[in-house]
matplotlib code that plots the C-alpha trace (Angstrom):
import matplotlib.pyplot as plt

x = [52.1, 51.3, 51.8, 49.5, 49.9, 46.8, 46.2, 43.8, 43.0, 45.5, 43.9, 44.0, 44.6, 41.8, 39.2, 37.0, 38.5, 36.2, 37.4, 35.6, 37.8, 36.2, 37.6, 37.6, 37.1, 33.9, 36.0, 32.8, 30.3, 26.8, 26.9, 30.6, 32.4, 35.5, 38.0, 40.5, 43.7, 45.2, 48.9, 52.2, 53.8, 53.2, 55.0, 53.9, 52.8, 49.9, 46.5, 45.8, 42.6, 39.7, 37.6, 34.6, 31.7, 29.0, 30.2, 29.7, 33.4, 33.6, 30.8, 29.7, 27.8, 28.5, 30.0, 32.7, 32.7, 33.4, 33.1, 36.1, 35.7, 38.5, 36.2, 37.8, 38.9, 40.8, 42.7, 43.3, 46.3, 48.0, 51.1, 52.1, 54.0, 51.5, 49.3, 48.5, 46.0, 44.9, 41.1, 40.7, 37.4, 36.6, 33.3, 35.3, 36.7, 39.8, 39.7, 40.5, 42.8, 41.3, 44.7, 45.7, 47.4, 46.9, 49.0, 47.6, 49.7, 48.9, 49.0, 48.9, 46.2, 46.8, 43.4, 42.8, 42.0, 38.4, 36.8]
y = [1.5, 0.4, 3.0, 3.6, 5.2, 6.0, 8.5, 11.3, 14.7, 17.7, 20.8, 23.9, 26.8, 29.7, 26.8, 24.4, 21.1, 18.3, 14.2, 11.2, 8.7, 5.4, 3.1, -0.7, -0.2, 1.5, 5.0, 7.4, 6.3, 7.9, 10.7, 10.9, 14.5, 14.9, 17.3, 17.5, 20.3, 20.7, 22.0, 23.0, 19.5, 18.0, 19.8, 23.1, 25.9, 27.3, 25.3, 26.5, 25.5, 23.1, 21.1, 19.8, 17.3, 20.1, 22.9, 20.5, 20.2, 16.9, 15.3, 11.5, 9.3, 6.1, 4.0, 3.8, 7.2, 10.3, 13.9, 16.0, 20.0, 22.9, 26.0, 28.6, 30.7, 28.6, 27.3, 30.5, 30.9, 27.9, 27.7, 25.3, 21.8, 19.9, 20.2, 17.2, 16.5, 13.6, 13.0, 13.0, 11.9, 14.9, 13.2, 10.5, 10.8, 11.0, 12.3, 9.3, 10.1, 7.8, 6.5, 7.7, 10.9, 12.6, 14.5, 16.3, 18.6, 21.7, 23.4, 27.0, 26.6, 28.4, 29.9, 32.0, 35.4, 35.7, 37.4]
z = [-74.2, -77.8, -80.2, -83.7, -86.3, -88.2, -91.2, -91.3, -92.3, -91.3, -89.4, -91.7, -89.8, -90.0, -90.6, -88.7, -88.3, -87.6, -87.0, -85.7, -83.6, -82.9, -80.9, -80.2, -76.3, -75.1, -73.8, -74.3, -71.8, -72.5, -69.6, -69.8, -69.1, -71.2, -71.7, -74.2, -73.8, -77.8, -76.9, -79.8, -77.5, -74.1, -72.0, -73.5, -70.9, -73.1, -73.6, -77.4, -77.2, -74.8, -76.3, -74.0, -74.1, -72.6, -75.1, -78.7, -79.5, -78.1, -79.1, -78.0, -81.0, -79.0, -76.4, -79.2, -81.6, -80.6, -82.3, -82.1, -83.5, -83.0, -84.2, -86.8, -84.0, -82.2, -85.1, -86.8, -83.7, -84.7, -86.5, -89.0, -87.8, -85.3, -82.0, -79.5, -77.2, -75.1, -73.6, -69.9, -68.1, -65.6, -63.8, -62.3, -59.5, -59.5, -63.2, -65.5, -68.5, -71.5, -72.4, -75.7, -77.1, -81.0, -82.9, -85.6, -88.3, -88.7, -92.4, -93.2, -96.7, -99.8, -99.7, -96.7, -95.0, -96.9, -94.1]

ax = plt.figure().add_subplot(projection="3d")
ax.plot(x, y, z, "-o")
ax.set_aspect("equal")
plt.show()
């Protein structure tokens, strides 16, 4: 397993977090069905939030780009430090994970609590 390391925009808890990942392969077929569980680690018991293709937080662009959004309310449960999550492809059978794990930080923003 190759490891990369790649730079991007930390998730602010209480707001929206959006991210495009494109990828050299083709991993987001056109009538693919993915799931994403974003977890405080791996082995953590508790699924902090799902992100799916057929509810718009996992949106496909192309065979290559993918849309990734964690709504407000899920986010505003997170704690500062990180989350992961990995991608797994539900309408194959068996379920095909797409081979590749991110780990976002997490930061508690100066402004906040405006609602």
């Amino acid at each position: 397993m190759s490891v990369a390391i790649v730079e991007g925009p930390a998730i602010l808890i209480g707001y929206a977090y959006r991210l495009d990942l494109e990828t050299e392969a083709p991993l987001f077929a056109e009538h693919a069905e993915i799931i994403a569980q974003v977890r405080l680690k791996p082995s953590a018991p508790d699924v902090l939030a799902t992100l799916r293709t057929d509810d718009a937080t996992l949106t496909r662009r192309s065979d290559c780009l993918l849309s990734l959004t964690i709504p407000a309310h899920d986010t505003s449960r997170f704690e500062p430090g990180s989350v992961v999550l990995d991608m797994v492809r539900v309408d194959a059978r068996p379920s095909l994970p797409l081979g590749f794990l991110l780990e976002i930080p997490v930061m508690l923003p100066v402004t906040r609590d405006l609602s």
